[in-house]
N, C-alpha and C positions, 0 to 999 in steps of 0.2 A: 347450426348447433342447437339442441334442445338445453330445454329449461334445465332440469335434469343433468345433462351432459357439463353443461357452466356450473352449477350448485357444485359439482363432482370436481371440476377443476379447482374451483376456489377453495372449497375445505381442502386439497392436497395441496396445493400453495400456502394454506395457512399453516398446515401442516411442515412442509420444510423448512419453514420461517421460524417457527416454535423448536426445531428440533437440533436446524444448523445453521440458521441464520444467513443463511442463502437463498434465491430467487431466481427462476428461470422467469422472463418476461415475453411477450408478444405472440404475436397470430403467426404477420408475415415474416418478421426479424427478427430472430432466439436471441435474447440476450441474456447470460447469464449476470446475475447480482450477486458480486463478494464483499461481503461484510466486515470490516476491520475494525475490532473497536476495543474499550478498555485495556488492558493489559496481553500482551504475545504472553503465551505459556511457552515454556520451552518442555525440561523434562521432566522438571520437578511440578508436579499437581500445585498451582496459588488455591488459597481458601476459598470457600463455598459462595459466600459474600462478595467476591472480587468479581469484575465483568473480565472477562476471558475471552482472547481468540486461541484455539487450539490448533496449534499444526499439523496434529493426526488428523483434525475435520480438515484443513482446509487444503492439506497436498493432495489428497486423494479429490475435492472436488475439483483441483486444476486439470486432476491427470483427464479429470471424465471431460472435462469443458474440448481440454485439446482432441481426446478420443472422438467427442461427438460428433454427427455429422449433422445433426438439425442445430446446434449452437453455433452464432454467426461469428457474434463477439464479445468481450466482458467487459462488465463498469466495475470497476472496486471503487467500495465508497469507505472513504477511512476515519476515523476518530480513534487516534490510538495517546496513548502516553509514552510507548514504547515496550521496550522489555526484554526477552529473552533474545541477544545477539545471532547466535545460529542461528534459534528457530526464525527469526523475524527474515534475515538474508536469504535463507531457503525457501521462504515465500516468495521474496522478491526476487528472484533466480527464475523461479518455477514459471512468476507472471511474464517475467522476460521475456522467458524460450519460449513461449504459447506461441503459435502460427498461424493469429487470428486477432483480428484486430483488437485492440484493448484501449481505456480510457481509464483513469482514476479521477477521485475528486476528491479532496481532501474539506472536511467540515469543521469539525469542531479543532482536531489539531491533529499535527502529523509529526510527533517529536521524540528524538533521538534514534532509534533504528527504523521507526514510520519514514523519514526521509525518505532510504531506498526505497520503501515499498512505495512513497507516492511518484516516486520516477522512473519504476520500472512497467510502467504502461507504456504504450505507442506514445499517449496526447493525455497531460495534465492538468486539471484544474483545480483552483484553489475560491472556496468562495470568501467576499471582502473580509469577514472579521475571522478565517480562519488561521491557524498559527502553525507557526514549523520551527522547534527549538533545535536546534545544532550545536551539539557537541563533542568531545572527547570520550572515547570508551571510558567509564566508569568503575574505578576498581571496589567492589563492594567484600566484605566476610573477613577472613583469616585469609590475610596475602604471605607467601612465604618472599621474605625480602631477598635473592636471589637474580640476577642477571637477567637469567632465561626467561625469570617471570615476567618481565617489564620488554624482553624480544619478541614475549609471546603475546602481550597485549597489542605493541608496538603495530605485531603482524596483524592481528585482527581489525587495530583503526584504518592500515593503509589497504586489507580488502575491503572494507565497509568505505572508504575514499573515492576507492577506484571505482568502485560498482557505481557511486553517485557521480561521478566525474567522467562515467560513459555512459552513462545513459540520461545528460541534460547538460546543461549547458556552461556551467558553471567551472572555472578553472580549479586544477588543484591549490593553487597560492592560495585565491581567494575563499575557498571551501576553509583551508587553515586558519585564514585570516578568521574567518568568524568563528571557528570550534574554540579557538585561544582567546576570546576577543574576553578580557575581562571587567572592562568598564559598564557590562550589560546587568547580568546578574548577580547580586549583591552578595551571595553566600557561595558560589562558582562561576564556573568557567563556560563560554559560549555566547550564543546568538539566540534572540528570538524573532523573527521574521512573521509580519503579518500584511495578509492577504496579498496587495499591490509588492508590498517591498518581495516577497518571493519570485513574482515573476520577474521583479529588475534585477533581482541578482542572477537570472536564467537557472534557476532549480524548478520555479514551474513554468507551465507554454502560457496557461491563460488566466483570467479572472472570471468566475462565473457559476452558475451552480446546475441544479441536476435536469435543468433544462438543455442549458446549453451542452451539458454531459452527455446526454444523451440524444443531439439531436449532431454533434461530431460524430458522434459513434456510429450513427446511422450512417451517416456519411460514406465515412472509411467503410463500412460493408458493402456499401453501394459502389466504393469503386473497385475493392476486391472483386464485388460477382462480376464488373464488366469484366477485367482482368482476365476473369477467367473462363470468359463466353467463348 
C-alpha cells in the first residue's frame, strides 16, 4: 500500500471517529469499534453540552456491521452512566442478535441500563477499577399515581431482568438481591460492583482490558473462519 493510499485511510478513520464515534480496525481482521459513552439519548434531544450516544447513529451502524461481509467482529467499548431505557435495550437487543462474534469491555462504568449492554456481547470484560451500578427502574417527572403506572414500570424492570439474566450468568434472585440492596447507596436504592466483584457475581466473564479484548476477539474469529472452512 502507498504512502498516499495510508495518509488516505487515516484521515477517513479520523474522520468517522469525529463524526460517529465508531471505528472499523485492521488489515487481516475487520473489526468494527462501538463507542458507548456519556449519556443513551433516547427521543428526546439531551443538551448540546451533555456527551451523548444516539441510537439513530448506532442502530443503523449495527445493521451495516451485521450486513457486512469484510466485518469479522465487534468490540463495544462502554463508559456509559446509563439513560434512556428503550433506547439503551434496543441497542442491546441489536448487539445480541448480530451473527458474528462480539466482545464488550466495560471502562470507566457500565451503570444502570449499560448493564445489558455490557452482557449482551458473546465474551465480557471489565477492567479492575471499572464499575457497574445496579438498579431499580427509576420513576423520574410527573407520575400519574395509578395502578397501571406502577404494572407498567413493574413490566419494564422484569424485561431489563430477563435480558440480563439470559445473557450471563447471574440468577434472578440474586440480580434482585442487589437492585433492592439498600445498605450501599446512601440516598437510594442498589448495588455498585467494581471490577473483580462483577465477575464473582457472573454479570461479567473476565477482568481485563482492551488488550485482552481484543486479542479474545481475535480468537472467536478464528474459530468461526475454521467453522466455516
Amino acid at each position: 500500500m502507498s504512502e498516499d493510499q495510508n495518509r488516505e485511510g487515516q484521515e477517513s478513520a479520523e474522520e468517522q471517529i469525529e463524526k460517529t464515534g465508531q471505528l472499523t480496525l485492521g488489515q487481516e481482521t475487520k473489526i468494527h469499534v462501538l463507542n458507548i459513552i456519556g449519556e443513551i439519548e433516547g427521543h428526546e434531544c439531551l443538551p448540546s453540552n451533555s456527551k451523548t450516544t444516539k441510537y439513530e447513529h448506532v442502530i443503523p451502524q449495527l445493521a451495516m456491521v451485521e450486513d457486512s461481509k469484510e466485518i469479522q467482529g465487534l468490540l463495544v467499548l462502554i463508559n456509559t452512566v446509563g439513560g434512556d431505557v428503550e433506547s439503551g435495550l434496543a441497542i442491546a437487543e441489536m448487539i445480541a442478535s448480530i451473527d458474528k462474534p462480539s466482545v464488550s469491555l466495560v471502562l470507566g462504568g457500565s451503570h444502570s441500563i449499560g448493564v445489558p449492554l455490557a452482557v449482551s456481547a458473546d465474551y465480557s470484560f471489565i477492567v479492575p477499577t471499572g464499575t457497574m451500578m445496579i438498579h431499580p427502574v427509576r420513576m423520574t417527572g410527573l407520575i400519574i399515581g395509578v395502578a397501571q403506572t406502577f404494572d407498567y414500570f413493574q413490566k419494564i424492570q422484569d424485561r431489563i431482568a430477563g435480558f440480563i439474566t439470559s445473557h450471563c450468568g447471574i440468577s434472578e434472585e440474586r440480580l434482585l438481591e442487589l437492585m433492592l440492596e439498600t445498605g450501599e447507596l446512601t440516598k437510594d436504592v442498589g448495588s455498585v460492583l467494581v471490577g473483580e466483584q462483577a465477575v464473582e457475581e457472573k454479570i461479567i466473564q473476565e477482568v481485563g482490558g482492551i488488550h485482552q479484548a481484543f486479542e479474545k476477539l481475535k480468537a472467536m474469529i478464528g474459530e468461526r473462519s475454521k467453522e466455516e472452512e
